[in-house]
ZATINU-703189 format. One line per field, with one value per residue (C-alpha): residue number from 1; residue in one letter; chain; y, z, x. Coordinates in Angstrom, 2 decimals, decimal comma. Example, Ala and Ser with C-alpha at 12.3 -4.5 7.8 and 13.67 -1.06 7.14 Angstrom:
<pts>
num 1|2
residu A|S
chaine A|A
north -4,50|-1,06
up 7,80|7,14
east 12,30|13,67
</pts>
This chain:
<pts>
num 1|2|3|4|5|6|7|8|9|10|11|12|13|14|15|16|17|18|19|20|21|22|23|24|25|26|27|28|29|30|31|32|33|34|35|36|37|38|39|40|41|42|43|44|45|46|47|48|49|50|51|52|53|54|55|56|57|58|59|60|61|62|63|64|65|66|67|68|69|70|71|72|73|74|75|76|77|78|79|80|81|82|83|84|85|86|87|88|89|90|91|92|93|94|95|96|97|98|99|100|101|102|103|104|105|106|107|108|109|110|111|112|113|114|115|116|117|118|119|120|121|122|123|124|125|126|127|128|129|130|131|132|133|134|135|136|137|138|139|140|141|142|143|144|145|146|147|148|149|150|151|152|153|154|155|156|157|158|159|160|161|162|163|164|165|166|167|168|169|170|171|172|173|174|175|176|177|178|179|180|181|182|183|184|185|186|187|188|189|190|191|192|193|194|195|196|197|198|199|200|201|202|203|204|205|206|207|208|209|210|211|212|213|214|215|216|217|218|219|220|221|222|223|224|225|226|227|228|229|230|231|232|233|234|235|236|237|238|239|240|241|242|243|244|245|246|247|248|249|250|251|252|253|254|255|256|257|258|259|260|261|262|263|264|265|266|267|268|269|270|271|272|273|274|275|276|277|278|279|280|281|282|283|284|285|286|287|288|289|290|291|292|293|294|295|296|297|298|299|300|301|302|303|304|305|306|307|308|309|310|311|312|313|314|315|316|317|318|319|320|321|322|323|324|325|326|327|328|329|330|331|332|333|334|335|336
residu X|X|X|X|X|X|X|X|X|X|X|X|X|X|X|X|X|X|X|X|X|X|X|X|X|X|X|X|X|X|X|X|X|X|X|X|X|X|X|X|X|X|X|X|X|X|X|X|X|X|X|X|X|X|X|X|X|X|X|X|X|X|X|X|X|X|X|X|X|X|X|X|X|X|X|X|X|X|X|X|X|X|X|X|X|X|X|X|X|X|X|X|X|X|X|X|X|X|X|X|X|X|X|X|X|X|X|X|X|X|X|X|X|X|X|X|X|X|X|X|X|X|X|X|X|X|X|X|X|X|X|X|X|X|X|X|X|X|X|X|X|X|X|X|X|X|X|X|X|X|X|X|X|X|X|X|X|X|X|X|X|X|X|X|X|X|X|X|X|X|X|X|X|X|X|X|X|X|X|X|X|X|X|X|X|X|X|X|X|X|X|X|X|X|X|X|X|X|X|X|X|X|X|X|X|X|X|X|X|X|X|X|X|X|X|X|X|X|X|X|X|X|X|X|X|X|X|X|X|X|X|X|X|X|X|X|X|X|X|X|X|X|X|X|X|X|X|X|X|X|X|X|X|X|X|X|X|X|X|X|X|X|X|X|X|X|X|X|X|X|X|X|X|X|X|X|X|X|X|X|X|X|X|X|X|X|X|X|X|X|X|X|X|X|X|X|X|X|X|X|X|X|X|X|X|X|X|X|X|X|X|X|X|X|X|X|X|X|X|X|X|X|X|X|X|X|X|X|X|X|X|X|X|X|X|X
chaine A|A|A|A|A|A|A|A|A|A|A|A|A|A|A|A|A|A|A|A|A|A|A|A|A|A|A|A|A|A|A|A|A|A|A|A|A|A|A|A|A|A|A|A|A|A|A|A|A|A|A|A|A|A|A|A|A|A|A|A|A|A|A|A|A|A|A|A|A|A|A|A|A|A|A|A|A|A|A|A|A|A|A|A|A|A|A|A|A|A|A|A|A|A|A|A|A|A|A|A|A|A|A|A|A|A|A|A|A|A|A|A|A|A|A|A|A|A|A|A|A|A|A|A|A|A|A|A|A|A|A|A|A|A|A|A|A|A|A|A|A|A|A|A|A|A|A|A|A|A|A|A|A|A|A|A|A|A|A|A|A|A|A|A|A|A|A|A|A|A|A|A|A|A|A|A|A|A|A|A|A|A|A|A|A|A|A|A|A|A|A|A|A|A|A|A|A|A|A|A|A|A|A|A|A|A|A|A|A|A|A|A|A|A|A|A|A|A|A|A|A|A|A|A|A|A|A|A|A|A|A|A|A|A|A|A|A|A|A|A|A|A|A|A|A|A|A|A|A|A|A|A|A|A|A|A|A|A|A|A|A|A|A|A|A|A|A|A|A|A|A|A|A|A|A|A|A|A|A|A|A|A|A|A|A|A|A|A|A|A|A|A|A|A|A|A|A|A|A|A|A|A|A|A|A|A|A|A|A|A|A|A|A|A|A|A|A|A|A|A|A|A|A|A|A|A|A|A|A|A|A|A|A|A|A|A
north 12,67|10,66|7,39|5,76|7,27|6,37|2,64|2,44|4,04|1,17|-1,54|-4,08|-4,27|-7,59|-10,73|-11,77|-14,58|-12,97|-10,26|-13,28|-14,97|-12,54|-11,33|-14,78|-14,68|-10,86|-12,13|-13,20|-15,33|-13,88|-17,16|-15,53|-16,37|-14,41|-13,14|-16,32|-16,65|-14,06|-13,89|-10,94|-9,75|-6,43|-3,43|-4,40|-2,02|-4,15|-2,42|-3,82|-2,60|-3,18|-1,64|-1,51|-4,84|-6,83|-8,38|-5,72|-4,83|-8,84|-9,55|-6,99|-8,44|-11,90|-10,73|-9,20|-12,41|-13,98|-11,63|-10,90|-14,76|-16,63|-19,29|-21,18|-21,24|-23,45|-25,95|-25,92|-24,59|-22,06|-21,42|-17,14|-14,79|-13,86|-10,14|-6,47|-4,81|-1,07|-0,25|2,85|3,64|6,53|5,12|5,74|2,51|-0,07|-2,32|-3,97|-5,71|-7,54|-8,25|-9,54|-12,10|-13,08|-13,80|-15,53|-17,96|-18,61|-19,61|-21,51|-23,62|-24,68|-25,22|-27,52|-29,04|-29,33|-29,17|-27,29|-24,74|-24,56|-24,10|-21,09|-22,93|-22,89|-20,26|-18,76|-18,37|-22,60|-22,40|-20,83|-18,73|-18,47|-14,19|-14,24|-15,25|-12,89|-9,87|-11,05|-11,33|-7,64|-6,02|-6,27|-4,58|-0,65|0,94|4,82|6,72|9,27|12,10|13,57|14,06|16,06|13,46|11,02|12,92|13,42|10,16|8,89|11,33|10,48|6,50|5,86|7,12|5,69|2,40|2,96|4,09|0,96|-1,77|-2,69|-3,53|-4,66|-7,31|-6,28|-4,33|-5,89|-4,79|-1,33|-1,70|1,41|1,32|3,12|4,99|7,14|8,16|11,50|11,89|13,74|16,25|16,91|17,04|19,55|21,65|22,93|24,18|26,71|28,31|26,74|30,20|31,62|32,77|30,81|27,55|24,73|24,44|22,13|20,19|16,40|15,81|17,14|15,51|11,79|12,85|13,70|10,15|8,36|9,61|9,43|5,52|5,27|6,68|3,78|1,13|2,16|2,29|-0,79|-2,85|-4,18|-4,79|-2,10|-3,34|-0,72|-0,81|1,27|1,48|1,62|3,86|2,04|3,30|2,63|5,82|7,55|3,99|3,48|0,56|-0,32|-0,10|-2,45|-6,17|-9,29|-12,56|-15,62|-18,73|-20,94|-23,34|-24,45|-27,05|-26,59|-29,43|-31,26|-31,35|-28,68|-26,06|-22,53|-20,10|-18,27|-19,40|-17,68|-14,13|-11,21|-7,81|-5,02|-1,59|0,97|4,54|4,99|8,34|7,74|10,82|8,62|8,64|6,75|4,30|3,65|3,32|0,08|-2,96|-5,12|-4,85|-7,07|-6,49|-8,66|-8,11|-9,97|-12,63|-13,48|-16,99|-18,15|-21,23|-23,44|-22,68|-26,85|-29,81|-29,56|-25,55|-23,26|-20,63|-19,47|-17,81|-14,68|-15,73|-13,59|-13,03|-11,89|-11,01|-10,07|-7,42|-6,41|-8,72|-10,18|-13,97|-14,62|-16,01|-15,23|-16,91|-17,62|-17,48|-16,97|-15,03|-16,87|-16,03|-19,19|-17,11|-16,75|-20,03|-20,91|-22,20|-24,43
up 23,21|20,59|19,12|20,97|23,92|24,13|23,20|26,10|28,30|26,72|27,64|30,57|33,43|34,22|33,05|33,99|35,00|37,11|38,60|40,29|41,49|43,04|44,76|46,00|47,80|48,87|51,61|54,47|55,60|59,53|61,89|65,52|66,96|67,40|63,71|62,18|60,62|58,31|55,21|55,56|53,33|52,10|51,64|54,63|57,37|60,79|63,68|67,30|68,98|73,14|76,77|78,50|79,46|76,94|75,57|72,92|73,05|73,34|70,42|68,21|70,53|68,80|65,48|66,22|67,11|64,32|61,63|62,69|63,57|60,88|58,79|59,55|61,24|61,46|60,24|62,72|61,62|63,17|61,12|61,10|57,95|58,05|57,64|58,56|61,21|61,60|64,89|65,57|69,55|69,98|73,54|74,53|76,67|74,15|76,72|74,48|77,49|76,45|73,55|73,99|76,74|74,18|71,40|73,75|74,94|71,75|69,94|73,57|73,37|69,51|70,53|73,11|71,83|75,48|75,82|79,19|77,87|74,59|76,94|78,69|81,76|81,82|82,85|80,34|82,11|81,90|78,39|76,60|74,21|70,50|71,16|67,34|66,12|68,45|67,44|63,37|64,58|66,06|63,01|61,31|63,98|62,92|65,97|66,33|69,11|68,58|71,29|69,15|65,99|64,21|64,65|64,09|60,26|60,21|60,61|58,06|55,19|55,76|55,93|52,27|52,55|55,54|54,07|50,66|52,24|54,88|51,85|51,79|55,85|56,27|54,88|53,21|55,75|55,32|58,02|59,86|63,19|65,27|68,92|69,68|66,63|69,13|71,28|70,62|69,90|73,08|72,75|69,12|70,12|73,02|70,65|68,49|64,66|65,04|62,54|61,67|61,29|58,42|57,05|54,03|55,30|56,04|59,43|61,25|63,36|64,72|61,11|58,61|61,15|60,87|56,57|56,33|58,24|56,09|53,05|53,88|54,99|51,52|49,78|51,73|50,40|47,27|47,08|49,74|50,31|53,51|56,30|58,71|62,27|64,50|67,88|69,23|72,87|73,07|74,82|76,52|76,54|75,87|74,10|70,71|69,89|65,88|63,62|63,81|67,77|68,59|67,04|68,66|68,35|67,66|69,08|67,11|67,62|66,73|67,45|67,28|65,74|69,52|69,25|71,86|71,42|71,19|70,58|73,02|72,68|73,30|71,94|72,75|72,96|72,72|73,20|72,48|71,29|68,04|68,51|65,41|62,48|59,63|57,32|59,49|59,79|56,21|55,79|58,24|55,87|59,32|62,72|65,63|69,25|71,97|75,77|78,84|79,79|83,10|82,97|84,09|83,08|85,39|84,25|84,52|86,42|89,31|89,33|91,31|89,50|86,66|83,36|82,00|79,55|76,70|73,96|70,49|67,89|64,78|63,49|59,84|58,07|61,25|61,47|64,39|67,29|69,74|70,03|73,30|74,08|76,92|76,51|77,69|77,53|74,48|72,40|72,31|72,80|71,47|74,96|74,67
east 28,61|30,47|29,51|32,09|31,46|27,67|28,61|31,13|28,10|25,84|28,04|27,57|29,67|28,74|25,85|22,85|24,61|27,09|24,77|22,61|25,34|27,06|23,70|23,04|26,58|25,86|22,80|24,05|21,75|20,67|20,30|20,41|17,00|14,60|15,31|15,61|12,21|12,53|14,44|16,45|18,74|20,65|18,21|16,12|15,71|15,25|13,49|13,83|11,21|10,60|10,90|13,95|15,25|13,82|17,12|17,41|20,89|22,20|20,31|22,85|25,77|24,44|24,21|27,62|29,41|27,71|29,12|32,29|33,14|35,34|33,62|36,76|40,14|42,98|40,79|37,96|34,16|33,05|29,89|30,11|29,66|33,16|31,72|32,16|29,60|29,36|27,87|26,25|25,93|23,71|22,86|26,23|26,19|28,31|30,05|32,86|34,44|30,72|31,03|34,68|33,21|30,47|32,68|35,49|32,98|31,18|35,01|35,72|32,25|33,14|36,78|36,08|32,94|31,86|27,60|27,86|29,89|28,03|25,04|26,13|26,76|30,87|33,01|35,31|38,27|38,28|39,14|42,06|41,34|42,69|43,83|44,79|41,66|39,86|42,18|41,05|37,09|37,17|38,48|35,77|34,08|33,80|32,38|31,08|29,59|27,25|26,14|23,79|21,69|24,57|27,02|24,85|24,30|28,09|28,73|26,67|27,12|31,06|30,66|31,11|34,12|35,66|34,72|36,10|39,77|39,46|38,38|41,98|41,88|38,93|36,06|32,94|30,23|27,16|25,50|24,77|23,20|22,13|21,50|19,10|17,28|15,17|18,03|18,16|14,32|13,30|17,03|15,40|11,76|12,91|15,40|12,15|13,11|15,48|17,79|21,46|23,17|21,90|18,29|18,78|19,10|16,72|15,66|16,48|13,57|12,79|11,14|13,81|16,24|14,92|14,51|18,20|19,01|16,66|18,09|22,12|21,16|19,35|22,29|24,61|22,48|22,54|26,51|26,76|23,98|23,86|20,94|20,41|19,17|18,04|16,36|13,91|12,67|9,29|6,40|2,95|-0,11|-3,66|-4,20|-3,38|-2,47|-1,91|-2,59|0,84|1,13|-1,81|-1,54|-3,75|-1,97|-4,42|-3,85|-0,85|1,61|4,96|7,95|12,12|13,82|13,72|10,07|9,35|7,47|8,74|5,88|3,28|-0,19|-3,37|-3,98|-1,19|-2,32|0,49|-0,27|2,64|2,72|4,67|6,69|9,04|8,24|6,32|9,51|11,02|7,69|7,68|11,49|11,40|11,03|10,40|10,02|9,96|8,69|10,89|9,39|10,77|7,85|6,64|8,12|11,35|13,33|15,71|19,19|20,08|19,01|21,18|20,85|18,70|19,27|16,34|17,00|14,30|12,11|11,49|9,12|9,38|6,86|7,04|4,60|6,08|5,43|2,56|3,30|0,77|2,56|5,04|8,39|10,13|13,70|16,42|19,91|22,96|26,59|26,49|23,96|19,91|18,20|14,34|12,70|9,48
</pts>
């Protein structure tokens, strides 16, 4: 290597200066509750952990909406990250007629300004809906469904790619969100090691599996950071339970901005079976556990209807309490 050479390798792309502030306006800062009390940023690896029915799924619709919503448009705020999503369905169950409704009624509510329709108490089909601005919203959606472990690795170990020859079309992707990681866990566990054609290749079983998808997502990150979300149902039981499957919440407290309180108190005990291989256990930077509660809420004054009431805890990094919340068509609402 010539002198010239190993100078032009020595040089900086960029400052100090410049690397910080273009790192600060890299995180996107994550409001939808119940994720707002963390700091999350790119490079952290989310995990949603809960039984079925436990608001998992609208949660990612939430963060969805959030992302992919303008932060404004023909002069009216609408307060999103103006950002690419790539969702990963390896449930197979990704209703976008969903996520259409969610995002019509969120731009309806700020259109209108109206607090019954902001509430998730007004029908959409009230309110006439901006199609342009919908059409701009769901191109940054990048959506991919996955039947199986191998597509799953396909996909990944291509998605540099498809996001380098689609930077022209679409906005930066700063997040990846997979739904569910355990999908295909009991296919894999089933399907024990066998060969993939020839003697001298690896073998391919649940562990080396979940190493390959750890290491293509690490190789993403390091290319594109961005903040993987991934959710996780979970499995009960009182035995075989590890460190990280039991947690005992001690009595706490907490107020919104209203002055009402919106955390469980007393002690919580969860008991759940973690079935993940351990590279994926120490790949997760956080996890939360959501769980419908036994409470209901009144959907309004005049209303006989009642809303589920649902908890969330978070127990990487442990905070100590449980938050409460209800999912409406409007969003994810902190309940006292």
């Amino acid at each position: 290597m010539s002198t010239a050479e190993v100078r032009e390798w020595l040089t900086t792309d960029e400052t100090a200066h410049t690397f910080f502030a273009r790192m600060a306006a890299e995180r996107p800062p994550l409001v939808t509750p119940p994720l707002h009390r963390l700091p999350l940023r790119p490079g952290n690896v989310v995990e949603i952990a809960g039984p079925s029915s436990s608001a998992k799924s609208h949660i990612l619709l939430q963060v969805v909406v959030d992302c992919i919503l303008p932060k404004e448009w023909n002069g009216v705020c609408y307060g999103g990250l103006e950002l690419s999503v790539m969702f990963i369905d390896l449930d197979c169950r990704f209703d976008v007629m969903r996520l259409v409704q969610l995002l019509k009624f969120r731009i309806n509510g700020i259109n209108r300004s109206g607090v019954e329709v902001m509430h998730g108490l007004g029908d959409v089909g009230d309110c006439i809906c901006d199609e342009e601005l919908v059409r701009k919203c769901l191109e940054r959606f990048l959506y991919v469904r996955c039947y199986d472990s191998i597509e799953f690795l396909s996909t990944l170990k291509t998605l540099n790619y498809q996001l380098q020859t689609r930077q022209q079309h679409i906005s930066v992707v700063r997040f990846m969100i997979i739904d569910s990681i355990g999908a295909c866990y009991w296919v894999d566990r089933a399907s024990t090691s066998f060969p993939l054609g020839s003697n001298n290749r690896k073998i391919l079983s649940l562990q080396s599996v979940m190493e390959a998808v750890v290491l293509e997502i690490q190789n993403i990150m390091l290319i594109q950071p961005m903040l993987v979300l991934a959710t996780k149902a979970t499995i009960f039981g009182d035995s075989s339970v590890t460190n990280d499957g039991k947690r005992t919440f001690r009595n706490w407290s907490s107020h919104n901005a209203s002055g009402q309180n919106t955390m469980e108190k007393g002690p919580v005990n969860i008991f759940h079976r973690e079935h993940m291989p351990s590279v994926w256990q120490s790949f997760v930077t956080h996890r939360i556990f959501v769980r419908p509660s036994s409470s209901e809420l009144r959907s309004g004054n005049h209303s006989p209807a009642k809303e589920q009431v649902y908890l969330s805890q978070w127990l990487q990094p442990s905070l100590g309490f449980a938050d409460k919340f209800v999912v409406r068509n409007a969003g994810i609402f902190m309940v006292s």
